[in-house]
C-alpha positions in Angstrom: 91.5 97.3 59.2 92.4 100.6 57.5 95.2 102.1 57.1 94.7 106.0 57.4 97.7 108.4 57.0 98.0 111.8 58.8 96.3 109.5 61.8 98.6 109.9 65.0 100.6 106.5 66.0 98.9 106.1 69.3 95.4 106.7 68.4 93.0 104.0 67.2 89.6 105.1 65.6 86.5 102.7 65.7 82.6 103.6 64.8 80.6 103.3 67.7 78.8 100.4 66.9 81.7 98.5 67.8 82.3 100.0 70.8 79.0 99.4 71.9 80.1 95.6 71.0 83.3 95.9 73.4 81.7 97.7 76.3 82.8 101.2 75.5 80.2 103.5 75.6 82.0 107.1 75.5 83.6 109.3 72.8 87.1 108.5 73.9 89.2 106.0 76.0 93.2 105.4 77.4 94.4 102.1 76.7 97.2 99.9 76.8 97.4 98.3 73.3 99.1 94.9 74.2 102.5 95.2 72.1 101.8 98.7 71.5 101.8 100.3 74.8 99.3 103.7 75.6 96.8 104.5 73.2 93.5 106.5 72.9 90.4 105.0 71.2 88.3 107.1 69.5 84.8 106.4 68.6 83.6 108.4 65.5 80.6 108.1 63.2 83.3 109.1 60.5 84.6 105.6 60.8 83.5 103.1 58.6 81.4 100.4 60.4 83.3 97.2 61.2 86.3 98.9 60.6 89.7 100.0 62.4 91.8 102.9 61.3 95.3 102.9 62.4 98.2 105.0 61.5 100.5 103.4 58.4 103.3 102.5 60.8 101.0 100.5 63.3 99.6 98.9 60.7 102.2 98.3 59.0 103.9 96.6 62.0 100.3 94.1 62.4 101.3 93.0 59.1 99.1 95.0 56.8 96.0 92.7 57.7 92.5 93.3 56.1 90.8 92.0 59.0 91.6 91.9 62.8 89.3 90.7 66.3 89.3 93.2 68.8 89.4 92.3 72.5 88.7 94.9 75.1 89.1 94.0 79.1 89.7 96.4 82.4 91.7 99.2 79.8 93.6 96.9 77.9 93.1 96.3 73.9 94.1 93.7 72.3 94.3 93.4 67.9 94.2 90.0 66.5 95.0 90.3 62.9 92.9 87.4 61.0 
């Protein structure tokens, strides 16, 4: 998980690869982050594989974790920090 600053609180950005790995297959998606509430996910080449980039708050507020499990079913996200 990354912390990025300047990123907006409700966006998530993820490289594509692992979207492909949770079913999403388009450049951008509306979610409901469980504990979060409405989000967009954005997949970007940008973005370092196997990597999440959050805004400081939100990541702040998962505890600051290096690494996390995404879970992604019928629009709703779920982050596990590990």
């Amino acid at each position: 998980m990354l912390c990025k600053p300047g990123l907006a609180e409700n966006r998530i950005n993820i490289h594509p690869n692992e979207g492909f790995d949770l079913g999403l297959m388009t450049t951008r998606y509306s979610v409901e982050v469980e504990g979060l509430g409405p989000a967009e996910v954005w997949l970007l080449n940008e973005c370092p594989k196997e990597s999440v980039e959050l805004n400081p708050r939100i990541w702040e507020k998962y505890g600051k974790p290096a690494r996390a499990v995404l879970r992604y079913d019928d629009g709703k996200l779920k982050i596990d920090p590990s």
